[in-house]
C-alpha positions in Angstrom: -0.6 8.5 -3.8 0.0 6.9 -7.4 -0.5 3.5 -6.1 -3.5 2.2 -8.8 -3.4 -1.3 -7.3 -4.6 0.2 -3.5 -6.6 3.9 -4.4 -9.8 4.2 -5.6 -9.1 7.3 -7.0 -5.6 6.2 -8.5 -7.4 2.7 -9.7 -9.7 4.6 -11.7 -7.0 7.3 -13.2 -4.7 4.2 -14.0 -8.3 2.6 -15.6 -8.9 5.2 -17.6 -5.4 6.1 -19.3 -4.9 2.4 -19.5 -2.3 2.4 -16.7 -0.6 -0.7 -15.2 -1.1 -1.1 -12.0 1.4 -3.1 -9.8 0.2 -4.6 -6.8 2.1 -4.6 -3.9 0.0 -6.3 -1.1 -2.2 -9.0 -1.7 -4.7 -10.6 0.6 -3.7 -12.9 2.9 -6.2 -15.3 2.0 -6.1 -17.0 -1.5 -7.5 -15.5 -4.9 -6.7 -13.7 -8.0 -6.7 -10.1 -7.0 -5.2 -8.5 -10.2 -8.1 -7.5 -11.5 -9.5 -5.9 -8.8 -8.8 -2.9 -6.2 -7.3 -4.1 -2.9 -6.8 -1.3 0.3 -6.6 -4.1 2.9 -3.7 -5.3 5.3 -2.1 -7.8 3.6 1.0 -9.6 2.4 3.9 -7.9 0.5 5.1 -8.4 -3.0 6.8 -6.5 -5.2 8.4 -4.8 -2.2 11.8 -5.4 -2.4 13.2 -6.6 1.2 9.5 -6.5 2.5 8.3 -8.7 0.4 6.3 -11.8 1.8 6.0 -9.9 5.2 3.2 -9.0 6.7 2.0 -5.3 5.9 0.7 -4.6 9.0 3.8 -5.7 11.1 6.7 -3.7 8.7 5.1 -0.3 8.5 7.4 0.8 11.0 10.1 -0.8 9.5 9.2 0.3 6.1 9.2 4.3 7.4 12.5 3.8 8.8 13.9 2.2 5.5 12.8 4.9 3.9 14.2 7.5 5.8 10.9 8.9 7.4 10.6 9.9 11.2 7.4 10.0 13.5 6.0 13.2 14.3 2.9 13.8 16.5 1.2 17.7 16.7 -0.9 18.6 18.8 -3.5 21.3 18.4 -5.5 22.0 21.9 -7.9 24.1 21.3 -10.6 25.5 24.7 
């Protein structure tokens, strides 16, 4: 996913080249979260016109922004 600040995997790839990481949600309650891993809901930062929006109430708007559309499959199987 390339997002170090939110993947554990990514986190420790980004810790081990000596990455930044950029975070782009941070917890809705107060605290330094820089130095740490965070893969909650959260607030937006560093999101352009998302930012100080609630993540979990712009993902659909986010998608569209981007240029993304929904698809559902379905695989029925007896």
């Amino acid at each position: 996913m390339a997002v170090p600040a939110h993947d554990e995997r990514d986190f420790e790839f980004a810790q081990k080249f000596h990455l930044p990481k950029i975070v782009v949600i941070k917890p809705e309650y107060s605290g330094d979260n820089n130095s740490k891993i965070y893969t909650g809901e959260g607030i937006l930062e560093n999101s352009g016109p998302f930012d100080g929006r609630k993540s979990r109430e712009v993902k659909d708007k986010i998608a569209l922004y981007v240029g993304a559309r929904k698809k559902i499959n379905y695989k029925l199987r007896d």
